[in-house]
N, C-alpha and C positions, 0 to 999 in steps of 0.2 A: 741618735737613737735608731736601731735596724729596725725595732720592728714596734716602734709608737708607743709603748709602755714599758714601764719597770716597776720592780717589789719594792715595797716596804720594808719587807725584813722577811728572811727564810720562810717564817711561817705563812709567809704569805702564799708561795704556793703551793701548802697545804690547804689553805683556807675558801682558796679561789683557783681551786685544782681544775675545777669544769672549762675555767677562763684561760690558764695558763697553759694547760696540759695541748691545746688546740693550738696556741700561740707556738710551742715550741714545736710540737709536730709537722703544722705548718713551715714551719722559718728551717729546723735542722732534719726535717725526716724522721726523726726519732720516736717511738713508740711509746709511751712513760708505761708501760705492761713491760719492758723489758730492764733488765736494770743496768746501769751507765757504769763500764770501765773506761778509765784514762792510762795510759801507761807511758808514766814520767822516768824511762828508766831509758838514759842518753844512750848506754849500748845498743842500744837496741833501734835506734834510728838510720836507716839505709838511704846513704848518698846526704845530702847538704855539704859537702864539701868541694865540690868539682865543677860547680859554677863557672859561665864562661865571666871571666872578668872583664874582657871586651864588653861585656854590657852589664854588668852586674858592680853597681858603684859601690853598695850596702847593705848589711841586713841587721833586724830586727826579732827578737821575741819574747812577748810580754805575756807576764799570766795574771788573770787577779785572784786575791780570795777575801774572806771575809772571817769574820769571828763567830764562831756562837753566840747565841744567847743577847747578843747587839741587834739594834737596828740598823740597817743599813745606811750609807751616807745621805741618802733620798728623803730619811725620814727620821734621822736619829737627832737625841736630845746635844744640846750642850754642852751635858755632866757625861751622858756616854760617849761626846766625839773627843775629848780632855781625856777620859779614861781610855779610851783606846792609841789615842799618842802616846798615856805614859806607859802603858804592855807594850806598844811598839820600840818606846825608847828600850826599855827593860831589854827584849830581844834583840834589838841591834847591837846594844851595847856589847853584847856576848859573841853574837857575828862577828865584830868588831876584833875582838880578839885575835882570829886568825885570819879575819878579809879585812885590812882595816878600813875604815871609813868615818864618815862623818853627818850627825843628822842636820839639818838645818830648817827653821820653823818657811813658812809656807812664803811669808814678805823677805827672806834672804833670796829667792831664788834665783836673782841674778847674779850673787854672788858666790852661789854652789855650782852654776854653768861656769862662770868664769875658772872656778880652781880644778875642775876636772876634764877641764879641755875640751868646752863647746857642749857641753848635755843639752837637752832641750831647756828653755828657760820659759819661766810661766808665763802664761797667757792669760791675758783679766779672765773672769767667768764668759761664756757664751748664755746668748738665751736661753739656749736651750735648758742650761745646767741652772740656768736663774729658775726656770718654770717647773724645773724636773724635784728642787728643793733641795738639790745639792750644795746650793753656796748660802743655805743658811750659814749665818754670825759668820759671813767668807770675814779672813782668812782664818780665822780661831781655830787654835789646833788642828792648822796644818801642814803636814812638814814633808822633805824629801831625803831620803837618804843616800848618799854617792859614796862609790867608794874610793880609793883615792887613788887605783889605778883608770877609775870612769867606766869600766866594764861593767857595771852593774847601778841601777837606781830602783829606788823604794818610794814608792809616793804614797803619802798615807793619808786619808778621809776623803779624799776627792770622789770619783763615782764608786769606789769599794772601799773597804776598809785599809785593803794591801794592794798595791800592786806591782811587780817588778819586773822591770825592763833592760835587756841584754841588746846591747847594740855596737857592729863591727864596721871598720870601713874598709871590709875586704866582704868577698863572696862568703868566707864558710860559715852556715849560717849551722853548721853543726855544734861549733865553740857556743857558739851563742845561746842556741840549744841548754850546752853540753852546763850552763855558767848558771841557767834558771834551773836546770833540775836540779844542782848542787845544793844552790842555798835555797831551794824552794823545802827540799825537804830538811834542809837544816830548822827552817824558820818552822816547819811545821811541826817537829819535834821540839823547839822551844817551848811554843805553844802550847802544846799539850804539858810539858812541865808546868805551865805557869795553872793548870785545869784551864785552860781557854783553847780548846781545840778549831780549830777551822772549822768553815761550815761545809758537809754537804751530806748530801740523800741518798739512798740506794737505789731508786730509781731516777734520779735527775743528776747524779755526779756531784761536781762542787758548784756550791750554788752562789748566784750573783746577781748584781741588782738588774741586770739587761735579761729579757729570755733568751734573747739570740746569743748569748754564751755563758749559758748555764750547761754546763756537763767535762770539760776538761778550760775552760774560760781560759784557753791561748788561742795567740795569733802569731803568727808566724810571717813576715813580709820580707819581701826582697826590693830592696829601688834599682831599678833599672833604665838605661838612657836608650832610648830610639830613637832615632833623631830625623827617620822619616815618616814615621806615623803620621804627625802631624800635615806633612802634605799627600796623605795616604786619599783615594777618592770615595774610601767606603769609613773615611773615619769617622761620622756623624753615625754609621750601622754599628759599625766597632762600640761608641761610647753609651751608642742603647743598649746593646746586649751585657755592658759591664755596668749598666747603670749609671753613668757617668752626664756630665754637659760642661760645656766648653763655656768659661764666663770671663771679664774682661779684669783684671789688675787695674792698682793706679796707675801704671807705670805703661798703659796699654796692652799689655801683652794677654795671650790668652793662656786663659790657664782649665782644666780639666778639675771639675768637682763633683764631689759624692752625692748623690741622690739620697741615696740610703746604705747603711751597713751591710755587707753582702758577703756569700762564702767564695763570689767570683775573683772581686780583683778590689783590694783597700788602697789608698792612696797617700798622701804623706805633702805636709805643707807646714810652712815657719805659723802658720796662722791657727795648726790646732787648739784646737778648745779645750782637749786636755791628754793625759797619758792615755791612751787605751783608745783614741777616738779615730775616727778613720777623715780625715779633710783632704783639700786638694792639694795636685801635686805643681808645681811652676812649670811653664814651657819659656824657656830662653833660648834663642835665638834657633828655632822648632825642635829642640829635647824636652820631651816630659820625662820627667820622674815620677816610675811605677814602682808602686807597692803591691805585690801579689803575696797574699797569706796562705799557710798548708798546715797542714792539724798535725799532729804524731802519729 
C-alpha cells in the first residue's frame, strides 16, 4: 500500500474528495483543479527499445482498471465479484478470438504458470490484502487470464477489477508497452459493448482502489543486474533515497525491500503479494534485481 489507504469504490472520491484530493496531491503532484490526460497511444512512446542488455535482464508493464457502477475489490459483495468474472469471462472470450488464451479460476494458478512458460504463480493473500478486505470469500471468483503465447496476463478481482500485465525477457520494454495498449483498448471497447464501461473521472483519470495510481494506473519497470552495488559504500544512502532496506532471506542471503510504493524505484521478488504490488528484489551472490518504473 504507497500511500496507507484505499477506496471503496469510485464514488468514494467523490464522497471523501477533502480526504483524497490531499492524498493524491501529496503522493503524485497533481492538482484535482486540473483534469487528468493519459495517452495510451504506443506510437507515440520515445525510446524503450535500446536498453543496454548488458544489464537489463527484463521488463514489465501492468495497467489496472475497474468497472463502473461495481465496488471495488476492497469492498465488493460476493454477487458483485461472481458478476464481474462472468463480464470478464464474456470479454475474454472475444479476446480470445484473435489472441488466443485461456481463463483459469484463481486455485489453477499453478497450473496456468506452468502452461505458459513460467507466469508468475500465486501467492497466498499477504496481510496486508487480509486487512485491506481484499481476500474476502479468497479465492471465489477469482481468476487469471494467460494467453497462450504468455505475453499477456489478466488478473481479475484481486486489488482491481482488471488488471493486465505485459512482461519480456529481453530489454524492449516498448513491445511490452506496445502489447497493453492493444488489448487495453480492445477490452475497453468490449466493455462498453456490454454498457459496463471502465471507470474514470475527468479530473482524476482512471480510477482505482490505490490513490497512488489513480490517473493513468500503469507501471512500467525494468529488472536490472548490478552486481556491485551491493558492495557499493554509500549503499545504505542509495536504499534511503529509493526507500528501500536490506533484510535477511532463509537462505541467508540479503535481499533489498520496499518500504513503501514510490514513483522512484519498484522492486520485484518470487514473494509478491500480488499482481501490481511492488516487493523485494533477491541479491545472489551480490546481484540485486532492480525494478525501475516510467509512466508514458
Amino acid at each position: 500500500m504507497a500511500v496507507g489507504c484505499v477506496a471503496g469504490d469510485a464514488q468514494s472520491y467523490i464522497l471523501f474528495c477533502d480526504f483524497f484530493d490531499r492524498v493524491i496531491e501529496a503522493h503524485q503532484g497533481h492538482k484535482m483543479t486540473k483534469s487528468q490526460k493519459s495517452d495510451f497511444n504506443y506510437a507515440n512512446l520515445k525510446g524503450g527499445d535500446n536498453f543496454d542488455s548488458a544489464y537489463v535482464l527484463s521488463c514489465e508493464v501492468r495497467v489496472s482498471r475497474n468497472v463502473e457502477d461495481f465496488s471495488f475489490p476492497t469492498h465488493c459483495s460476493r454477487a458483485e465479484r461472481r458478476q464481474l468474472l462472468t463480464l470478464a469471462r464474456r470479454v475474454l472470450s472475444q479476446v480470445g478470438a484473435e489472441f488466443p488464451g485461456r481463463l483459469y479460476p484463481l486455485g489453477e494458478g499453478d497450473r496456468a504458470a506452468a502452461e505458459v512458460g513460467g507466469r508468475p504463480k500465486v501467492q497466498p493473500p499477504s496481510d496486508l490484502m487480509i486487512k485491506t478486505g481484499v481476500t474476502r470469500d479468497w479465492p471465489d471468483a477469482r481468476a487469471v487470464w494467460a494467453s497462450k503465447d504468455g505475453s499477456l496476463v489478466v488478473w481479475i478481482n484481486l486489488e482491481d477489477h482488471l488488471q493486465l500485465a505485459a512482461k519480456r525477457t529481453d530489454a524492449n520494454i516498448r513491445e511490452a508497452f506496445e502489447c497493453i495498449c492493444i488489448n487495453l483498448l480492445k477490452l475497453e471497447a468490449l466493455y462498453r459493448k456490454l454498457r459496463r464501461p471502465l471507470c474514470g473521472k475527468e479530473q482524476l483519470g482512471w480510477v482505482v482502489s490505490s490513490p497512488a495510481e489513480v490517473g493513468t494506473a500503469l507501471r512500467a519497470s525494468v529488472c536490472m543486474k548490478l552486481q556491485h552495488l551491493p558492495q557499493h559504500k554509500r549503499l545504505q544512502g542509495v536504499l534511503e533515497r529509493l526507500r528501500l532496506r536490506m533484510d535477511t532471506t532463509e537462505a541467508g542471503e540479503l535481499q533489498p525491500t520496499q518500504e513503501q510504493s514510490c514513483d522512484g524505484v519498484v522492486v520485484d521478488s518470487p514473494h509478491c503479494r500480488a499482481p501490481g504490488c511492488a516487493a523485494p528484489p533477491q541479491v545472489h551472490g551480490g546481484s540485486p534485481w532492480w525494478w525501475t518504473p516510467g509512466r508514458p
